[in-house]
SERO-572192 format. One record per residue (C-alpha): residue in one letter; x, y, z. Coordinates in steps of 0.1 Angstrom, whole numbers. Each point is the difference from the previous one (the first is absolute). Layout:
BEGIN
 res    px    py    pz
   A     X     Y     Z
...
END
This chain:
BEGIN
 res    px    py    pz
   X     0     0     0
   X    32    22    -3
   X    -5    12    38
   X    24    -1    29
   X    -9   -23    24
   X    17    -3    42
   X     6   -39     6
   X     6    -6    38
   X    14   -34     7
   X     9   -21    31
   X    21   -30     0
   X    11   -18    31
   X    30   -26     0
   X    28   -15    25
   X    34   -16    -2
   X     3   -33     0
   X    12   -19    30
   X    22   -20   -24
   X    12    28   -22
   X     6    29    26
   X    37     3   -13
   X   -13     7   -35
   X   -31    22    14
   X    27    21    16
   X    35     0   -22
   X   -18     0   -35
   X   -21    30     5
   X    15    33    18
   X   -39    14   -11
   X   -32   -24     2
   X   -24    25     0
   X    12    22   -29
   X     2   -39   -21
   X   -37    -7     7
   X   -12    33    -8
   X    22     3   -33
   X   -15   -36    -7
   X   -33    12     9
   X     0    32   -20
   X    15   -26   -29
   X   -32   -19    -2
   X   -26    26     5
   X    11    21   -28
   X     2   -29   -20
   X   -36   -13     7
   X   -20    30     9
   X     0    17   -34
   X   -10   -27   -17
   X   -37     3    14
   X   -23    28    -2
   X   -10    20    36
   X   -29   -19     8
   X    18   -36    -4
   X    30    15    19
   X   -24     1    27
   X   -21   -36    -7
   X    35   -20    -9
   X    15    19    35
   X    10   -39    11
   X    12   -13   -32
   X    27    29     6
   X     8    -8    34
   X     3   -35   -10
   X    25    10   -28
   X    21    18    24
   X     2   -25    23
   X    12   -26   -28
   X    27    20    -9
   X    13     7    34
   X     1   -34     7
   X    23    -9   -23
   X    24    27     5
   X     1     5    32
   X     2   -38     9
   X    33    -1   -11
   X    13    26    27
   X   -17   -18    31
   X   -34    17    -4
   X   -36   -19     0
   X   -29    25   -12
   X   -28    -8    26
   X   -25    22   -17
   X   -10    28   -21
   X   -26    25    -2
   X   -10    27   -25
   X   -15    22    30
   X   -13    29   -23
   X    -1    13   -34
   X    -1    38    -1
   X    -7    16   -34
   X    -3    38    -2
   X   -22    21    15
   X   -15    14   -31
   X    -4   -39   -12
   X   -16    -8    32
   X   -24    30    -4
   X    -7   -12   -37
   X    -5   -35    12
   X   -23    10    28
   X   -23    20   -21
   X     0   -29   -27
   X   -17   -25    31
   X   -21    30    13
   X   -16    -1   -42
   X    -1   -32     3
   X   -18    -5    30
   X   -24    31   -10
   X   -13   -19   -33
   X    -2   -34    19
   X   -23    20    26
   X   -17    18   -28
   X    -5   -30   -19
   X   -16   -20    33
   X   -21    37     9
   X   -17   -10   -37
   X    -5   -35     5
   X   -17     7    28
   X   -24    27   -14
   X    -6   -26   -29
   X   -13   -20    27
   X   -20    23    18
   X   -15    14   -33
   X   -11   -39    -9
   X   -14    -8    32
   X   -26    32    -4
   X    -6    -8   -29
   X    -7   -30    11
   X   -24     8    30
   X   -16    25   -19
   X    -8   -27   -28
   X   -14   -23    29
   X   -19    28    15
   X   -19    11   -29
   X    -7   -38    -7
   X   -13    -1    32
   X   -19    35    -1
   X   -16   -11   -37
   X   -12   -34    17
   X   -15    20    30
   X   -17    22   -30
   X   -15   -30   -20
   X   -11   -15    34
   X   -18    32     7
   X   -16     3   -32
   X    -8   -33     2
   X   -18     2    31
   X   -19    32   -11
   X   -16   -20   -30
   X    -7   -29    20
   X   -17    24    26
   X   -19    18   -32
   X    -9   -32   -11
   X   -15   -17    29
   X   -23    38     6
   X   -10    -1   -33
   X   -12   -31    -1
   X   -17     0    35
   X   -18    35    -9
   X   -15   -15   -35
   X   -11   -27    23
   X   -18    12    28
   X   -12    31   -20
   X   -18   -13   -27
   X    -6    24   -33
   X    37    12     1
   X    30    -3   -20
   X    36    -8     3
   X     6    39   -17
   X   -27    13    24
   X    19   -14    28
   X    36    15   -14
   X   -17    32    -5
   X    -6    -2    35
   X    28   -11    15
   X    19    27   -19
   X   -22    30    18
   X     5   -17    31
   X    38     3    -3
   X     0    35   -15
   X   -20    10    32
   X    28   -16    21
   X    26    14   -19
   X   -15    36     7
   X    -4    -9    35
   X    36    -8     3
   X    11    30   -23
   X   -22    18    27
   X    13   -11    30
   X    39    12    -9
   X    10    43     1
   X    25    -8   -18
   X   -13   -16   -33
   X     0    20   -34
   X   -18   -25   -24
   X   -27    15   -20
   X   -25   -25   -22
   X    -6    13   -36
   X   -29    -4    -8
   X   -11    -3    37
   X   -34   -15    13
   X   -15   -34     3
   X   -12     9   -33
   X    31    -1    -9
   X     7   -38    13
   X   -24   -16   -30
   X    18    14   -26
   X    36   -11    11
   X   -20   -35     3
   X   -14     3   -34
   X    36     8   -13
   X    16   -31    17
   X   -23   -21   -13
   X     3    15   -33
   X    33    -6    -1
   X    -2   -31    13
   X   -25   -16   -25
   X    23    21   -37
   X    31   -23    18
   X   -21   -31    -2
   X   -11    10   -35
   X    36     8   -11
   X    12   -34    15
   X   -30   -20   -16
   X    10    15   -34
   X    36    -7     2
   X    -9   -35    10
END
């Protein structure tokens, strides 16, 4: 990645108890040996990768160092007991780069979850609101129902025990009996502003004359186109 980069490595060792003379005649310097061995390999292995597999591949370096000290410092009396690449440093405008790349990162990931979950908020209304006007059109039909089975049954028990009328006499008067309750109920509220054009019980026959009217040209259209 062309940047600079602080390595900061730790290596332990000892003499060995059967080499001490070599451990202390061959080497007027042990420390300055393993660290020019040390900064050997590290240059060597850590610009091959890029920053972020500096960081991943952190033991495969300490592992390299360690090789390599072993064999050269094995023949002056010295065992490498371990080593440790203890922190990799790069520079501080590369860390800030590197911090704001994760903070974009982890802003789309959060972005992308935020939308997810409005998806499935947005399905599950739609959802309930499907299933709740299901459920409100079958409460409809069920009350429609019942008010034609409730016509139904009057009608029939007013043609019966009042002989000489008709099923449209009896509609005709059904209808005035429910304009008067509306009215009643219109009436009753201060704060109702409906207004009945044309207005009257007068006024009831002809919107039954219409409805039947209409009625009976939709049978006739659908006989024809039969």
């Amino acid at each position: 990645d062309n940047v600079f980069v602080n390595v900061v490595a730790s290596v332990q060792y000892r003499a060995l108890a059967e080499k001490a003379s070599d451990a202390f005649y061959k080497l007027s310097n042990t420390r300055s040996q393993i660290q020019a061995y040390v900064f050997d390999v590290i240059r060597a292995s850590v610009p091959k990768l890029d920053l972020d597999a500096t960081f991943e591949q952190k033991n495969d370096i300490a592992k390299a160092v360690e090789e390599e000290l072993e064999k050269a410092m094995s023949h002056y009396g010295y065992e490498i007991v371990q080593t440790l690449i203890v922190d990799i440093e790069p520079d501080e405008h590369v860390k800030r780069a590197m911090n704001e790349i994760n903070a974009a990162a982890r802003l789309r990931l959060a972005a992308n979850e935020k939308a997810e979950a409005e998806k499935i908020l947005q399905i599950k209304r739609a959802e309930g609101e499907a299933e709740s006007k299901y459920l409100a059109g079958l409460g409809i039909a069920r009350q429609r129902q019942a008010i034609v089975d409730g016509l139904r049954d009057s009608v029939l028990a007013f043609s019966e025990n009042v002989p000489g009328t008709s099923s449209k006499d009896v509609m005709d008067m059904v209808l005035v009996t429910q304009y008067f309750d509306t009215m009643k109920e219109i009436g009753a509220s201060s704060k109702t502003n409906s207004v009945f054009i044309p207005h009257g019980p007068g006024a009831v026959k002809d919107i039954a004359s219409q409805i039947r009217e209409g009625l009976l040209q939709a049978n006739a259209t659908t006989y024809l186109k039969l």
